[in-house]
C-alpha positions as CSV (number, residue, x, y, z in Angstrom):
1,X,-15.1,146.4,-31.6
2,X,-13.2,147.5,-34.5
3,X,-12.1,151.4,-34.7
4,X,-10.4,152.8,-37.5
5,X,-8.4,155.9,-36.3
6,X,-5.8,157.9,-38.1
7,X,-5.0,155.7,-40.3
8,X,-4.8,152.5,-38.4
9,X,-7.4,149.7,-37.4
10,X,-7.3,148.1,-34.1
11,X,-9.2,145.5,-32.4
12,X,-9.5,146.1,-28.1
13,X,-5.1,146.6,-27.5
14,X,-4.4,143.1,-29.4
15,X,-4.5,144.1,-32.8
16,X,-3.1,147.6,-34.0
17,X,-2.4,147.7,-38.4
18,X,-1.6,151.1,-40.0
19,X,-3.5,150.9,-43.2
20,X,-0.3,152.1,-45.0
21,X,0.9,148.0,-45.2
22,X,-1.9,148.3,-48.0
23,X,0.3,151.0,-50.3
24,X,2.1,148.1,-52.2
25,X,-2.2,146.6,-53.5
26,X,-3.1,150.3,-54.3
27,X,0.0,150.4,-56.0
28,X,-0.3,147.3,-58.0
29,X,-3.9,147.7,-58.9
30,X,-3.0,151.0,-60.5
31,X,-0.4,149.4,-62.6
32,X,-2.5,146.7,-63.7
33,X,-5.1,148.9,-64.9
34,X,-2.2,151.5,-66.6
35,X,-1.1,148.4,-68.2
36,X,-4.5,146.9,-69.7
37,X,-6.6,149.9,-70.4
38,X,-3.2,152.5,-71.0
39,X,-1.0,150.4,-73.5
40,X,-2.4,151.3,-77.4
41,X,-1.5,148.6,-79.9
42,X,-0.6,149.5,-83.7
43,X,-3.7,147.8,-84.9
44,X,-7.1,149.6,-85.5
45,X,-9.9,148.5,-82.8
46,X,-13.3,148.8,-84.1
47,X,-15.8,149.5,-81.8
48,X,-19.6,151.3,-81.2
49,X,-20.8,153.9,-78.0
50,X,-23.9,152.8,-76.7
51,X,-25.7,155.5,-74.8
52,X,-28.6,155.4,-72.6
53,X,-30.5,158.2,-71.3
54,X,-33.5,159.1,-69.3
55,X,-36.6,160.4,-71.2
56,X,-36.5,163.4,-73.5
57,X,-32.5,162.8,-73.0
58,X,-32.3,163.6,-69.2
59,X,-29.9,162.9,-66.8
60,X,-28.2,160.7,-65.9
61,X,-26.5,159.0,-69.0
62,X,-24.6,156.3,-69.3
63,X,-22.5,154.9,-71.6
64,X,-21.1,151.5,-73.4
65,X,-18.0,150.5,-75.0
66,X,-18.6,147.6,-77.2
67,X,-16.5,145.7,-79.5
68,X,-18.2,145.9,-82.9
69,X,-17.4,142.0,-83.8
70,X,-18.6,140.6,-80.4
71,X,-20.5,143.3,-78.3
72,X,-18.2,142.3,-75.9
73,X,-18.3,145.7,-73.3
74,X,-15.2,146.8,-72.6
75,X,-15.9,149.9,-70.5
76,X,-18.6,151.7,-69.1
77,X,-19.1,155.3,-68.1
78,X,-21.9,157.6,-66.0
79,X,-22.4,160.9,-65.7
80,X,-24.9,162.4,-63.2
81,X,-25.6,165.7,-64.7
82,X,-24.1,168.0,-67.5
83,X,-21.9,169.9,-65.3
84,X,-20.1,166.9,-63.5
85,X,-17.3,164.5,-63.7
86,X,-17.6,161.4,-65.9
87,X,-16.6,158.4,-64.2
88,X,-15.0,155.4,-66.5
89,X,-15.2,152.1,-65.0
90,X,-14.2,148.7,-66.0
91,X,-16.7,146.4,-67.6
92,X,-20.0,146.6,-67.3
93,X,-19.7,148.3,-63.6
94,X,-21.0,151.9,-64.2
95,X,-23.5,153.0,-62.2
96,X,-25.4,155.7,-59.9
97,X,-24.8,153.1,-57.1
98,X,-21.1,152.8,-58.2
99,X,-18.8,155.5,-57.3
100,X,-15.0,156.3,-57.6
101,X,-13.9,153.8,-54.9
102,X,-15.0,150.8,-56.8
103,X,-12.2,148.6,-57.7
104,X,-13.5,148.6,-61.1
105,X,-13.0,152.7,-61.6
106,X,-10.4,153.6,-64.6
107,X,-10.4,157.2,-64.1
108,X,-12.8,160.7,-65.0
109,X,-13.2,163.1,-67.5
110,X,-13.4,166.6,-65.9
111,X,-15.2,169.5,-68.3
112,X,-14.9,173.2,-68.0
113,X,-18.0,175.1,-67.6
114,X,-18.0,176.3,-71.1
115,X,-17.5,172.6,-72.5
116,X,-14.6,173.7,-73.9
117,X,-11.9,171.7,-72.0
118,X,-11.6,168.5,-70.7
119,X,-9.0,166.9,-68.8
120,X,-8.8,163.4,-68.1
121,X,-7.2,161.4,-65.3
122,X,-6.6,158.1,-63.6
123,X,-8.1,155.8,-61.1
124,X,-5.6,158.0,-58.6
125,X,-8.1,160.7,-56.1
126,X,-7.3,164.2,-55.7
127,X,-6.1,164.5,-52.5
128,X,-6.2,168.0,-51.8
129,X,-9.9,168.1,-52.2
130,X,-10.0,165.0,-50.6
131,X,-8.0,166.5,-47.2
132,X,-10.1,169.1,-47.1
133,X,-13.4,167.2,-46.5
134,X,-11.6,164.3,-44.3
135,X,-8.3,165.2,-42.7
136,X,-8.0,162.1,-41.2
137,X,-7.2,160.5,-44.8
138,X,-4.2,161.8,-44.6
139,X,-3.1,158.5,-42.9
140,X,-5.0,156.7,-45.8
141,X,-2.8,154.6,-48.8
142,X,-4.5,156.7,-51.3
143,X,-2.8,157.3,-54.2
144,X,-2.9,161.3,-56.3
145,X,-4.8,161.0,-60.0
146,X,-2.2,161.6,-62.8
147,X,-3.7,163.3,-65.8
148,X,-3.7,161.2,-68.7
149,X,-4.5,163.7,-71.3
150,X,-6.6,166.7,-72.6
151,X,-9.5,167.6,-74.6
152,X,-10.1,170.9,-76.4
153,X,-13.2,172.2,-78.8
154,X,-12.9,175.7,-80.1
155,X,-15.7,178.5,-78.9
156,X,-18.1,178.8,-81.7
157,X,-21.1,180.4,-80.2
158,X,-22.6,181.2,-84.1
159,X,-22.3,177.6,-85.2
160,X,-21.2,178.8,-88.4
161,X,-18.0,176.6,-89.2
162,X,-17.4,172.8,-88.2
163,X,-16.2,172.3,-84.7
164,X,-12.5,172.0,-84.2
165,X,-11.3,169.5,-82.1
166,X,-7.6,169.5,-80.4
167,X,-6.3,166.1,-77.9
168,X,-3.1,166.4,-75.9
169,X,-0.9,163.7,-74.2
170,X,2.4,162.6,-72.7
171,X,3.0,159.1,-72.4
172,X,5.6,157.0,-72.7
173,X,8.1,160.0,-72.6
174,X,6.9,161.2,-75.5
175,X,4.3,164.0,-76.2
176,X,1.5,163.8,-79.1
177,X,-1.0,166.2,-80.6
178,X,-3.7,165.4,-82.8
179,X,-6.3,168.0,-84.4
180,X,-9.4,167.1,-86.3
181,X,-9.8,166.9,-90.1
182,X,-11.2,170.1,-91.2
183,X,-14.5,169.0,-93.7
184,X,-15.0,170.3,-97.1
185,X,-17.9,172.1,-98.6
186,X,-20.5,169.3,-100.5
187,X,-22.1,171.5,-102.9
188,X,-24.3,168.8,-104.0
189,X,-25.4,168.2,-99.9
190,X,-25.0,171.4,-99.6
191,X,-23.0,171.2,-95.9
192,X,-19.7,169.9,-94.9
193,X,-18.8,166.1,-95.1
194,X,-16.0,164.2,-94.0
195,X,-15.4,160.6,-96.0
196,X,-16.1,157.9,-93.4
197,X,-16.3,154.5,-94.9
198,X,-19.2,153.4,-94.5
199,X,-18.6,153.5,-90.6
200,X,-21.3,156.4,-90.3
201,X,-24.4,156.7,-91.3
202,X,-25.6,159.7,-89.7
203,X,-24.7,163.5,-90.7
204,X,-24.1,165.3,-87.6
205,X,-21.7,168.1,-85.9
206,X,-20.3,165.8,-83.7
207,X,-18.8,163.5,-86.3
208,X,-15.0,164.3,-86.4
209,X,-11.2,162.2,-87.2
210,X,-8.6,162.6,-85.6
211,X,-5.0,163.3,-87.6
212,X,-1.3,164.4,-87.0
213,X,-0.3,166.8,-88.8
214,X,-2.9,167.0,-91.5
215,X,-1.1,163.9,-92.5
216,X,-5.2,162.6,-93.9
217,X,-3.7,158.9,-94.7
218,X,-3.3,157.8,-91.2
219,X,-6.6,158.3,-89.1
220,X,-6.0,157.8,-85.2
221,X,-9.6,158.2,-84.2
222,X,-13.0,158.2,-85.9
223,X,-15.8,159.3,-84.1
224,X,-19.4,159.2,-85.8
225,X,-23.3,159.0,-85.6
226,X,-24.9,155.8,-86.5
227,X,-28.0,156.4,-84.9
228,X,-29.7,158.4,-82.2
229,X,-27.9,157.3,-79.5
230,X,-25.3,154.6,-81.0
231,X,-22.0,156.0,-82.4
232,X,-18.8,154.5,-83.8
233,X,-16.0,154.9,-82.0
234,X,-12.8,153.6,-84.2
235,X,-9.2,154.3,-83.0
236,X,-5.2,152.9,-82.8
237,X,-2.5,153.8,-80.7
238,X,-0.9,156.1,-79.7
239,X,-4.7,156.1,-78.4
240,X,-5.1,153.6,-76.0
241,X,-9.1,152.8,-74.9
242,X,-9.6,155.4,-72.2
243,X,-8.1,157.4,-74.3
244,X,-10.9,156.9,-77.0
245,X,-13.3,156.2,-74.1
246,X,-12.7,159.8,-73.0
247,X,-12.6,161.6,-76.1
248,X,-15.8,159.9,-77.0
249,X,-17.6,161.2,-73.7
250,X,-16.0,164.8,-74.2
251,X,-18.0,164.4,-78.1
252,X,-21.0,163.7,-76.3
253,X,-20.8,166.3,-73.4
254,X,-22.8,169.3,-72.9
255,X,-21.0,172.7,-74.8
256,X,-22.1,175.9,-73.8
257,X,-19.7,177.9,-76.3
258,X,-19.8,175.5,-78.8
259,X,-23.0,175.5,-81.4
């Protein structure tokens, strides 16, 4: 029989392979990935969140990437319950059957309790966490998440100004920070409101842009309600798609401190 000890598999005394030989596929399969779903282009990619839920909104959800000129799905994403990780995976591959090992996995968004942080990593495992429930893995070619970047909404338990929305990254050598258009006072509507054109239809608090600077000619990322549980989801680099992936999934997270 086959036995897998410490880190090496063996066959009877014939056959003995340390599972290390496999460092230079892990390694490769997390470039490919850095290089197709991490590389923005200049461009603006127009797409749509599709998310399905159980009834009356229960868990788990899942959600959809689509291009809006094919409905071609780019990635997919599932989260089990309000408090826990959301997985991004490749595709169409998202799952409850599909977990973190999958070939297909991009990486997670991890929130705070309050839903007031999120940080995002890799397709890379946390190995500390990991070594605690298996030492043996220790022997393993498993590779430590990177974080990619990080999500912040301010506390606003009153619900009594707009949410503000902060995203951090370093890539590339070179560190960006975008903040949210603040929206204006409609007194026709009678609320706030944000131009969108034409993207949204759908007034809601979770509708935000993303800016440097304040500089409002030069929108990164738009994020916005077209119906109950479609959204547009329109960004350019620096953002790259699970960066916009992730910043969508921390929109549509559970926030205790945020009304």
């Amino acid at each position: 029989p086959i036995k897998l000890t410490r880190g090496v598999l063996s066959h009877k005394t014939a056959c003995r392979t340390p599972l290390r030989v496999l460092a230079g596929v892990v390694d490769e399969d997390m470039s490919a990935k850095r290089e197709r779903w991490q590389t923005p282009t200049d461009c603006y990619t127009l797409c749509r969140i599709h998310r399905q839920r159980q009834e009356c909104g229960a868990y788990p959800h899942r959600y959809e990437l689509r291009l809006d000129h094919s409905d071609e799905v780019l990635l997919t994403a599932f989260r089990e319950d309000e408090q826990s990780m959301c997985r991004i995976f490749e595709g169409a591959a998202a799952g409850p059957e599909i977990s973190e090992h999958d070939e297909a996995f991009l990486g997670s968004v991890v929130p705070n309790f309050w839903g007031t942080a999120f940080s995002v990593y890799d397709s890379g495992c946390d190995k500390e966490a990991l070594l605690r429930l298996a030492p043996a893995s220790a022997d393993l070619p498993v590779r430590q998440r990177t974080p990619l970047c990080k999500i912040g909404y301010e506390t606003n338990l009153l619900g009594d100004c707009p949410r503000k929305v902060t995203f951090d990254m370093d890539r590339g050598g070179q560190r960006y920070h975008m903040e949210n258009v603040a929206p204006r006072w409609d007194k026709k509507l009678n609320s706030y409101a944000l131009p969108f054109f034409g993207r949204v239809k759908k007034a809601s608090a979770k509708n935000f842009q993303l800016v440097v600077d304040d500089n409002f000619n030069t929108i990164y990322l738009m994020f916005g309600k077209i119906s109950k549980d479609v959204f547009c989801l329109d960004f350019r680099g620096p953002l790259a798609p699970i960066d916009a992936m992730a910043i969508a999934i921390a929109a549509l997270a559970k926030k205790r401190a945020v009304s």
